[in-house]
C-alpha positions in Angstrom: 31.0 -29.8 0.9 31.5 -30.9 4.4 33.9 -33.5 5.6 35.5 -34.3 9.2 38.6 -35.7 9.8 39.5 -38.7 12.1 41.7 -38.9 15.1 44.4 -40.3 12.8 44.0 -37.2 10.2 42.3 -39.1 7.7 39.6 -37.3 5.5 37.8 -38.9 2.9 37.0 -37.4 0.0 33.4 -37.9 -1.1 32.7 -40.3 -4.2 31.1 -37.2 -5.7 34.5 -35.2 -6.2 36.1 -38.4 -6.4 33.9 -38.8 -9.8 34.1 -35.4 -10.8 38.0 -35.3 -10.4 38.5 -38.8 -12.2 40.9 -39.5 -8.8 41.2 -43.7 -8.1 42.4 -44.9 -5.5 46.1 -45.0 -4.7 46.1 -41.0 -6.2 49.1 -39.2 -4.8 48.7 -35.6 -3.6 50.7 -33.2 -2.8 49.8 -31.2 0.8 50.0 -27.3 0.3 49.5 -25.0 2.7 47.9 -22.2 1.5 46.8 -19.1 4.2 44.8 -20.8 6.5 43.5 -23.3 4.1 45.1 -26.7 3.0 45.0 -27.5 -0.9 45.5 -30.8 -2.3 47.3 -31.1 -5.4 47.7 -34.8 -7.6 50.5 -35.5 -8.3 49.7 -37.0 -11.4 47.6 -34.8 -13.3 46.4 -37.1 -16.2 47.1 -36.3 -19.6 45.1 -34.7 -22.5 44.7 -36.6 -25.5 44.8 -35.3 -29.1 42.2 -35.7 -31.5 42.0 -34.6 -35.0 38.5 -32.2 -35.6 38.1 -30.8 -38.7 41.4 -31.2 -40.2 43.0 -29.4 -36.6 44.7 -31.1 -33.3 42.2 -30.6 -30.5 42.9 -30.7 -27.0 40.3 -33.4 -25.5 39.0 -32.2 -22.3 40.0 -33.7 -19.0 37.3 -33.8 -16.0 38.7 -31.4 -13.3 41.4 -29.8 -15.4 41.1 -26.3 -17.2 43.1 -24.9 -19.9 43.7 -21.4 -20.1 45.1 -19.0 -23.2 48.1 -18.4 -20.6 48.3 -22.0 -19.8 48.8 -22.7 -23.7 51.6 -19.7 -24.2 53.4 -20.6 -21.5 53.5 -24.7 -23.2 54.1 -23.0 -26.9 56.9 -20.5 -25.4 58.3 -23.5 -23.7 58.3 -25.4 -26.6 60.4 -23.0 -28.4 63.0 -23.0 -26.3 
């Protein structure tokens, strides 16, 4: 996706990652360089919510946000500490 930034170093995200991402307006990021890339991080990643299915707590999913198998050991293992 293209975008172009303004003399002032604006760039505006387009509505469709906007949407995508669940980001509103007033989202705070966090600038990272990264190589010769920039990467945009928020700072408030929005939390997953809990649901009971089958008898089990499920993780509901959150637009954007991936959970890996190493994403849930590291939470357990830092749980039990």
């Amino acid at each position: 996706m293209h975008v172009t930034m303004d003399k002032v170093g604006r760039v505006v995200l387009p509505k469709r990652l906007r949407d995508e991402l669940g980001l509103d307006s007033g989202t705070e990021f966090d600038a990272v360089i990264d190589g010769s890339s920039i990467r945009l991080q928020p700072r408030q990643q929005r939390r997953r919510t809990i649901r009971e299915v089958d008898g089990w707590p499920s993780l509901i999913a959150v637009p954007g946000q991936t959970l890996t198998d190493d994403d849930v050991r590291a939470l357990r293992d830092a749980d039990q500490r």
